[in-house]
SEKESE-111288 format. One line per field, with one value per residue (C-alpha): x, y, z; residue number from 0; residue in one letter. Coordinates in steps of 0.5 Angstrom, whole numbers, plus 500, padded with zeros to 3 digits. Layout:
xx	[X  ...]
yy	[Y  ...]
zz	[Z  ...]
n	[NUM  ...]
res	[A  ...]
END
This chain:
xx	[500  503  503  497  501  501  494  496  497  491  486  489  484  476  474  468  469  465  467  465  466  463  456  452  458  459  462  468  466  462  466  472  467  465  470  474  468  467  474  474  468  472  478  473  471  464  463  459  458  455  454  453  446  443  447  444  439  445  449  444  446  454  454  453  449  443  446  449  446  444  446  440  434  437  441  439  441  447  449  449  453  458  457  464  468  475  477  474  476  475  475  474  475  480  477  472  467  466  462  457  453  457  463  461  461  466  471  469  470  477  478  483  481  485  484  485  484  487  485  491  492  489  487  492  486  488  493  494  492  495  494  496  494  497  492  486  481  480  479  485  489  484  486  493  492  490  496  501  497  499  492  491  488  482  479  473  468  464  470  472  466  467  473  472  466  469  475  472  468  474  478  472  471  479  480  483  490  490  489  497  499  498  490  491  494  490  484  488  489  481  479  484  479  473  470  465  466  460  455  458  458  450  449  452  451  444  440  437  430  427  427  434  436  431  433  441  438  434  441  445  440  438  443  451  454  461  466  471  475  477  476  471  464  459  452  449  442  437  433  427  430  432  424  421  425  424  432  434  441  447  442  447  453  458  454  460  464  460  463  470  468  468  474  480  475  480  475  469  464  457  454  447  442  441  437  440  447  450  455  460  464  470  474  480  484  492  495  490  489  481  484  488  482  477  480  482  475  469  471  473  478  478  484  488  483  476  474  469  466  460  458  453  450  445  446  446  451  455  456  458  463  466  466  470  474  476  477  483  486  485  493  493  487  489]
yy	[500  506  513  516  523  520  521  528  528  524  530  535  534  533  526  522  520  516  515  509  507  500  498  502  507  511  518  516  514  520  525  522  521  527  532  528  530  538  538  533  538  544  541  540  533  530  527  522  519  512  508  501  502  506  511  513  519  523  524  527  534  533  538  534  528  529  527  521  514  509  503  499  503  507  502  505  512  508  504  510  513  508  507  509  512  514  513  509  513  508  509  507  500  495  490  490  485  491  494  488  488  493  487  484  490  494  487  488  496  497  504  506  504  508  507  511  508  506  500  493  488  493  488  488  491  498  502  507  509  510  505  509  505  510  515  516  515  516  523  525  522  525  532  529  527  534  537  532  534  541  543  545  552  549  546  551  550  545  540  542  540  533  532  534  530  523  524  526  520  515  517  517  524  525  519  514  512  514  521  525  531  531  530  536  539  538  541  547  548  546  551  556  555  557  550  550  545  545  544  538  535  537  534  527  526  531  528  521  520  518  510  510  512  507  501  504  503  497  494  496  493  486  484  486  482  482  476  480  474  475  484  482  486  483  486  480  484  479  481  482  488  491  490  491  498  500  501  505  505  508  507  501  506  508  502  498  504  504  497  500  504  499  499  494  491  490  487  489  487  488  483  484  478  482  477  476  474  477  482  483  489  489  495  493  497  496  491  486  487  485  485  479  476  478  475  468  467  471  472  480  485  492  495  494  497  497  491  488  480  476  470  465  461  463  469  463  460  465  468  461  461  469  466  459  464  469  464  461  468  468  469  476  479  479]
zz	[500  498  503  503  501  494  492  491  484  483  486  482  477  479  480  482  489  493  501  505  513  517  518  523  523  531  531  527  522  521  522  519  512  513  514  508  504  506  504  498  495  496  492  487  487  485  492  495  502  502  509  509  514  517  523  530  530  535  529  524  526  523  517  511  515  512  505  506  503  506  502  505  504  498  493  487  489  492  486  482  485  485  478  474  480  480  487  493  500  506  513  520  517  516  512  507  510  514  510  509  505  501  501  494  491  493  491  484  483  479  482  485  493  499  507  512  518  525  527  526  520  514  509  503  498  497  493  497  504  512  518  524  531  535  533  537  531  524  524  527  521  516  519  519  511  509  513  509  502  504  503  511  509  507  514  516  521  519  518  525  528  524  525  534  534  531  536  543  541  540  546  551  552  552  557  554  553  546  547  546  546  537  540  544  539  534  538  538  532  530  537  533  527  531  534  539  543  548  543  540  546  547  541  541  549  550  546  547  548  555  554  552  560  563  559  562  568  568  564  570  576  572  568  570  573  577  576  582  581  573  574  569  570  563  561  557  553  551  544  548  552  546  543  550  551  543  542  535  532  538  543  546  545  551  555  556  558  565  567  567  573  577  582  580  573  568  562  561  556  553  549  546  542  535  534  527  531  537  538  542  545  549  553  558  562  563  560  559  550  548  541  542  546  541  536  538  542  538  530  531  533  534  538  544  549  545  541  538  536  533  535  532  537  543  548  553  549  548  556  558  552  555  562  559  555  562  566  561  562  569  570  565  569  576]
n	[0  1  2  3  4  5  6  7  8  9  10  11  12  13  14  15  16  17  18  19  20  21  22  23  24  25  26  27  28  29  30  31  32  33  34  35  36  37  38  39  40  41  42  43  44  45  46  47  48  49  50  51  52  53  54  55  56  57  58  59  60  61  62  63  64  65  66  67  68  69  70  71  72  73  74  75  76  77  78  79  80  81  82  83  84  85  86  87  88  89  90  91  92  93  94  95  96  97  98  99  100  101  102  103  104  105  106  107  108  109  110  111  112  113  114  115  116  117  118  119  120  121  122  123  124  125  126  127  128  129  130  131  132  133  134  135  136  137  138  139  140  141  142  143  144  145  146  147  148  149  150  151  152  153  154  155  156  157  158  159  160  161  162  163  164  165  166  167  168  169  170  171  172  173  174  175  176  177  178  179  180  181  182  183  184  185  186  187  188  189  190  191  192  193  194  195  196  197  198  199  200  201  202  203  204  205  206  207  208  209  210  211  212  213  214  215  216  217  218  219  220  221  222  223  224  225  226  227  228  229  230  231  232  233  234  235  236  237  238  239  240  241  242  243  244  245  246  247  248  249  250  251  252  253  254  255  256  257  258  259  260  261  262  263  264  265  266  267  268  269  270  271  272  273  274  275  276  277  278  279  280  281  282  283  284  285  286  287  288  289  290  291  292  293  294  295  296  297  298  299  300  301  302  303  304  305  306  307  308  309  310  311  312  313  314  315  316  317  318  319  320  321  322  323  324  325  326  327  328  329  330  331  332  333]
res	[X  X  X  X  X  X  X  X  X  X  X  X  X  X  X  X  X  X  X  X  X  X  X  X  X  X  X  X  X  X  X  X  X  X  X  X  X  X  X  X  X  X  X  X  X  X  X  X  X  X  X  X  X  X  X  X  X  X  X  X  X  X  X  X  X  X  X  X  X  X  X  X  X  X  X  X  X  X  X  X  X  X  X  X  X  X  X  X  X  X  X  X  X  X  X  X  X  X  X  X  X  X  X  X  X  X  X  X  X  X  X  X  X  X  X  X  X  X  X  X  X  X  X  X  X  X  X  X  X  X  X  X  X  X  X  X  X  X  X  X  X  X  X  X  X  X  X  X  X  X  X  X  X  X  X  X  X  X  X  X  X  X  X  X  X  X  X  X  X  X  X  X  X  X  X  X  X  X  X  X  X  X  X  X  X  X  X  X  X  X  X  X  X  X  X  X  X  X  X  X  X  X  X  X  X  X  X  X  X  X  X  X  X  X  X  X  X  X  X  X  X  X  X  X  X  X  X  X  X  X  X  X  X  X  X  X  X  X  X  X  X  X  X  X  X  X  X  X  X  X  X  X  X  X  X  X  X  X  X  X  X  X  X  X  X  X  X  X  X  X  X  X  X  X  X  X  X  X  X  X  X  X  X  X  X  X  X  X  X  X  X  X  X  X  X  X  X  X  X  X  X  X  X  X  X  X  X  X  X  X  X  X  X  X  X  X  X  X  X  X  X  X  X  X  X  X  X  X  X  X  X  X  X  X]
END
């Protein structure tokens, strides 16, 4: 994969441009895409960004949200746009099958296809790109990426906005060992530039409805539970929870994050019953890698303190295989 500033004679000249991120994209995915796109348009470039479903309702109010395709509800729309392109950008994932039901496509496209993400072991797919893992999100290294185009002057506000949402987001609101002194350097500049960062806090952490919180607090009360012998705490969510509680898209985001508070837990995890499968999301603390344990116990992956996985069997099956599965890393979480 050759360096992501060796794309810059290929944006000299206008292009048809299409940008895409994972399935059920968060605040990274998003901002990234979108800030990517403000800025692509401002060099020229016909653009398009196309999510592979659809995206949490708090996320809506980022500039240029409201254009974004949804690929699941709006393929023709989508297929259009992919029609003929000349460069295909992907970010916040590392391997096509990210993009589910995108993957077959986006496989056969003989455009020129460039990554930019920060997650580990990038698939060999794409010609030009950066894999950073010590970045604290993908909208970090979009920013990055214009400064090395040389083409910094055309951050504004909307890209700013864009670009703080994704990382706050990915740092936990700054907390997570991700964020450097480049992450505080970077909101400088983007503070420099105008940002008001109390209204996008607002907006992403503000703006749930009432059902949201009740099913926080009935997950919290019926369904954690502590396993002080492993620092592990786990919240397992049956499918008729997310029925019972009209849960919609990013309603479960930053719940496994409460489990982390807990004094002396060192592995949390959030595993919720989708119903077509069941999805797992991994955060540790210290020196216990939920990439590694993601990888070997649940088909996934992610980073070294947040990661994700699938399993195919039942939710009970599933919560019998995580205690079997900590109960083999007995030693690494003491």
């Amino acid at each position: 994969m050759k360096r992501i500033e060796e794309i810059k004679p290929l944006l000299e000249t206008p292009k048809r441009v299409v940008i895409t991120m994972h399935q059920k994209p968060d605040a990274d995915a998003m901002g990234s895409s979108l800030a990517l796109y403000h800025y692509l348009r401002q060099k020229g470039h016909d653009v398009t960004v196309i999510s592979p479903t659809n995206f949490p309702d708090f996320l809506i109010w980022m500039p240029g949200a409201k254009d974004v395709l949804d690929f699941e509800s709006m393929q023709e729309k989508a297929f259009k746009a992919l029609e003929g392109i000349d460069l295909l950008f992907c970010l916040d994932f590392n391997a096509l099958y990210r993009t589910k039901s995108m993957e077959p496509y986006l496989t056969k496209m003989a455009c020129t296809k460039i990554l930019i993400d920060h997650h580990l072991e990038p698939q060999p797919t794409f010609e030009y790109g950066v894999s950073d893992t010590s970045a604290s999100s993908t909208a970090q290294l979009v920013y990055e990426t214009i400064y090395k185009l040389g083409d910094e002057q055309y951050i504004n506000e909307d890209m700013a906005q864009c670009i703080y949402a994704g990382t706050m987001t990915d740092t936990g609101s700054f907390r997570f060992a991700s964020t450097s002194a480049r992450v505080h350097r970077m909101v400088a500049d983007l503070f420099d530039r105008g940002l008001k960062h109390e209204i996008i806090h607002s907006a992403i952490y503000d703006n749930f409805l009432e059902n949201r919180l009740r099913f926080l607090g009935h997950s919290l009360l019926n369904r954690m539970e502590v396993y002080y012998e492993y620092n592990t705490a786990m919240i397992a969510i049956p499918y008729t929870d997310l029925k019972r509680f009209d849960l919609q898209t990013g309603d479960t985001e930053g719940v496994v994050n409460f489990l982390l508070s807990i004094q002396g837990i060192k592995l949390a995890a959030l595993i919720i019953d989708r119903h077509s499968e069941i999805k797992l999301s991994f955060r540790s603390k210290g020196d216990f890698d939920v990439n590694t344990f993601a990888r070997k116990y649940f088909d996934g992956g992610g980073h070294f303190h947040a990661s994700g996985g699938h399993s195919s069997e039942t939710l009970d099956k599933t919560v019998e295989h995580f205690l079997e599965a900590i109960k083999e890393n007995e030693e690494q979480l003491q």
